[in-house]
C-alpha positions as a printed Julia matrix, in Angstrom:
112×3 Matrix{Float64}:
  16.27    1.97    4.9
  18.87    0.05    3.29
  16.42   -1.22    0.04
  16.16    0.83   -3.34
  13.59   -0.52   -5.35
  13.83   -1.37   -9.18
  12.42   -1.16  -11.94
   8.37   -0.84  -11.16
   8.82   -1.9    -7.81
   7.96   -0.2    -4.8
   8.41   -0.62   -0.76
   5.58   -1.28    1.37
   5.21   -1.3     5.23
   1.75   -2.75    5.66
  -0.74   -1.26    7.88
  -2.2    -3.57   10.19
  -5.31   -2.9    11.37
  -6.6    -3.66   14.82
 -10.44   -5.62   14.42
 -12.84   -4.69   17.51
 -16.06   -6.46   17.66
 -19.06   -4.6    18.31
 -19.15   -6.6    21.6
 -15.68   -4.79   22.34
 -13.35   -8.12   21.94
 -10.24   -7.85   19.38
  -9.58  -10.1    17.45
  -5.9   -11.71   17.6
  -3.7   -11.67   14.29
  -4.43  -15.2    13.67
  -8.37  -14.49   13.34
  -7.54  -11.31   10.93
  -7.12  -11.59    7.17
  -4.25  -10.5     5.49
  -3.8    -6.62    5.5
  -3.99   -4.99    1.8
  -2.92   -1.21    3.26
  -0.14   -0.17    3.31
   2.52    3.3     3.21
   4.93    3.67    0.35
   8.55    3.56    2.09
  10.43    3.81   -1.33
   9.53    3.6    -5.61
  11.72    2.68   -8.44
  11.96    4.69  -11.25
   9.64    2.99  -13.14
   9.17    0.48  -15.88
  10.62    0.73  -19.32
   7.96    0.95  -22.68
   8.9    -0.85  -26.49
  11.42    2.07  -27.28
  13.12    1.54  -23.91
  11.68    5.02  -22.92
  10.62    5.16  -18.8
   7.34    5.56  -17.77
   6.86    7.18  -14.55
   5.24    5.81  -11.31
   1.68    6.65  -10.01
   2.88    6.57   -6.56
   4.89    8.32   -4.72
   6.45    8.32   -1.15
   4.54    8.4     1.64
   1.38    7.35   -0.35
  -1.11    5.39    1.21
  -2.38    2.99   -1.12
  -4.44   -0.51   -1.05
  -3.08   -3.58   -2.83
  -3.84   -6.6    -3.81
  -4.43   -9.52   -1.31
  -1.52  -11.63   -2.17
   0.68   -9.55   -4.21
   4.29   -8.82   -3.3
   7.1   -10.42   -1.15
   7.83  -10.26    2.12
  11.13   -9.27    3.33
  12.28   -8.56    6.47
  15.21   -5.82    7.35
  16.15   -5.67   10.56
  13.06   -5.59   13.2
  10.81   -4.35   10.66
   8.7    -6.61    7.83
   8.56   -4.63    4.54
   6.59   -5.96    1.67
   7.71   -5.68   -2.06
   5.0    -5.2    -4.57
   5.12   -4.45   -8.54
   2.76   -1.26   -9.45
   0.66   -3.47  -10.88
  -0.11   -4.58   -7.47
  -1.72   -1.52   -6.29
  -5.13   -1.44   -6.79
  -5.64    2.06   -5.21
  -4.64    5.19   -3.78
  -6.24    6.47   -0.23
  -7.12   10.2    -0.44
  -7.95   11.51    2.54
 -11.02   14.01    1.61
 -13.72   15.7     3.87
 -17.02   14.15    2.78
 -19.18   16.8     4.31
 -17.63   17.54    7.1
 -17.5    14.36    8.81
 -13.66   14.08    8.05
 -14.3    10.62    6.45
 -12.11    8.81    4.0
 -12.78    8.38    0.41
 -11.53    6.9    -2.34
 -10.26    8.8    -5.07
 -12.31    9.46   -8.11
 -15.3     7.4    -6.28
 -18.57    8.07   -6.85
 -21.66    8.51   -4.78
């Protein structure tokens, strides 16, 4: 990837999910909403506090993580889309956990 984030900015390739009725029709891209998961690509170093000390990032690459619905830019670099978001713009981290054996996903630090 040619793109190196700054500041509190990270990289985002969006994960689209494919929508199956129950009736087994998908639903075309048009029909969807706009994805909010994505993989972190790359992550700037971080933002800068009142003393002009940096304060690190709560992602990392490769994190999976859930952002907000029309947060970021879109940019496009070569064949692939890419999405730019601030930190701020990530609402959550997916951590993939075995609830009971059923290999499910959870959210981390949710609650039953």
């Amino acid at each position: 990837m040619d793109l190196k984030p700054l500041g509190d900015r990270l990289i985002v390739q969006v994960l689209d999910e494919e929508e199956v009725l129950a009736s087994g029709i998908v639903l075309p891209d048009t029909a969807k909403e706009k994805p909010q998961r994505g993989r972190v690509l790359a992550v700037g170093p971080g933002d800068r506090n009142d003393k002009g000390e940096l304060i690190a990032m709560d992602v990392e690459v490769g994190d999976e993580i859930i952002f907000s619905k029309y947060g970021g830019t879109e940019v496009k670099v070569g064949a692939e889309e890419l999405l730019i978001l601030r930190e701020s713009d990530v609402l959550a981290k997916v951590v993939a956990t075995k609830a009971k054996g059923k290999g499910k996903r959870e959210l981390a630090g949710a609650t039953a």
